[in-house]
N, C-alpha and C positions, 0 to 999 in steps of 0.2 A: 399802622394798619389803615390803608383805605377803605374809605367807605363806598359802597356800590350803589349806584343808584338804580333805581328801579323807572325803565322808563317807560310808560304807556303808552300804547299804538289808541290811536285813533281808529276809531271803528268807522267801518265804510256801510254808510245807509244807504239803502237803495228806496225806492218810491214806495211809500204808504197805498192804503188799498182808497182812499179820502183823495190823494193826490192823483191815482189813475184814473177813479171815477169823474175826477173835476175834468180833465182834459179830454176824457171820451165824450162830456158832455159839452165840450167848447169846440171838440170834431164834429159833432150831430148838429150843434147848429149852424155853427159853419156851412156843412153842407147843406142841411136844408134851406137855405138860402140859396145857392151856390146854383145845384143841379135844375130846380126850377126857372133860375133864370136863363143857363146854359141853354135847356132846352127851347124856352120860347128865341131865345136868339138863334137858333141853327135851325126851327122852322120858319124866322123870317129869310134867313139866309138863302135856303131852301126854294123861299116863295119868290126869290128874285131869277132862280129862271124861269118860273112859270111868268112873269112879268114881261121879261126879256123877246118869249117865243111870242108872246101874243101882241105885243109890238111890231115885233117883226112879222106875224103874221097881216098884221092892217095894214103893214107898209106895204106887204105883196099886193093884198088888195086894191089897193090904191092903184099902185103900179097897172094892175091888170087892169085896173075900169079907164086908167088913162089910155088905154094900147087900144081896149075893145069897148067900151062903151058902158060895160055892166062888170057887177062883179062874178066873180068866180062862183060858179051855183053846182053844187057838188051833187052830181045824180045816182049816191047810193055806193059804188062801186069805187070809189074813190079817187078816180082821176083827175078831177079838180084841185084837191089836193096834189095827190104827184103834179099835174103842168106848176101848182104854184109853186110848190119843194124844186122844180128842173128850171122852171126859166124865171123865176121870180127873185128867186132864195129866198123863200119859206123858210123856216126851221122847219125837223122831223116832230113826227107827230110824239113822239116822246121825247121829254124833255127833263133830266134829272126826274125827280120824284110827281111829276105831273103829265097827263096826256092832255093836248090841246083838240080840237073838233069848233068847227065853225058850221052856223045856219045860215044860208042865202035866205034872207026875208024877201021875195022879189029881185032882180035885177040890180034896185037902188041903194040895198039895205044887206046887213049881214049883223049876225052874232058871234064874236068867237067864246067860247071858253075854253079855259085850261082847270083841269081835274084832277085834285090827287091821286097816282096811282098806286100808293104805300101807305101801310098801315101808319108809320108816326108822321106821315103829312097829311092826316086826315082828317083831323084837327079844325085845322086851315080851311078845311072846305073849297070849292072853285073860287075863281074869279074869270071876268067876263068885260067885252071891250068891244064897242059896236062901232061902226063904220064911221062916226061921228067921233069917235074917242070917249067917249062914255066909260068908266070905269066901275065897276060892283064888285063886292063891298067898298066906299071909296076908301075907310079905314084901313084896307088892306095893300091899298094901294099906292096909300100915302107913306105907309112904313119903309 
């Protein structure tokens, strides 16, 4: 007579309630780390063409007090703008997530800023760039 052996299956464990909560809590911090920084890097990213436009806006500038003597002094209605956007190349006055606008201070002097126009680059706040290359906040500027 043989004997039968009796063979045991191995039982298949699936995840403890101990072992899903550990990893839901190594996903939460994970991410709170993660998305915070995400964020501040996509409004620096962001702040690089408001940087970009307001460059190239002073270069116009420049350009134009070389040709005519003075700078461009925008009387309201905007055509100073458009001549600098037509024969300058200006950037438009919007620029990814910011709108730019310059002050003629007199003939010899100007303000440009560029201004968030969205809710998640708002943050940021403007920055600003005068006829001298002057830049404000210069922490913003420097990033």
């Amino acid at each position: 007579m043989k004997m039968f052996r009796i063979r045991r299956r191995k039982s298949i464990r699936g995840l403890t309630l101990i072992e899903l909560l550990i990893v839901i809590v190594i996903v939460g911090v994970l991410a709170a780390i993660a998305i915070p920084t995400y964020s501040n890097y996509m409004i620096r990213a962001r702040r690089a063409d408001a940087k970009t436009a307001l460059e190239q806006l002073r270069a116009a500038q420049e350009m134009w007090r070389a040709e005519r003597g003075s700078y461009a002094i925008d009387d309201g209605n905007g055509t100073a703008v458009a001549k600098l956007q037509t024969t300058m190349g200006a950037p438009a006055t919007t620029v990814g997530d910011y709108t730019w606008s310059f002050t003629a201070l007199g003939a010899t002097a100007f303000t440009a800023q560029a201004a968030p126009n969205t809710a998640r680059q708002t943050p940021d706040g403007a920055l600003t760039i005068n006829q001298d290359g002057v830049k404000l906040p210069a922490d913003k500027w420097a990033k």
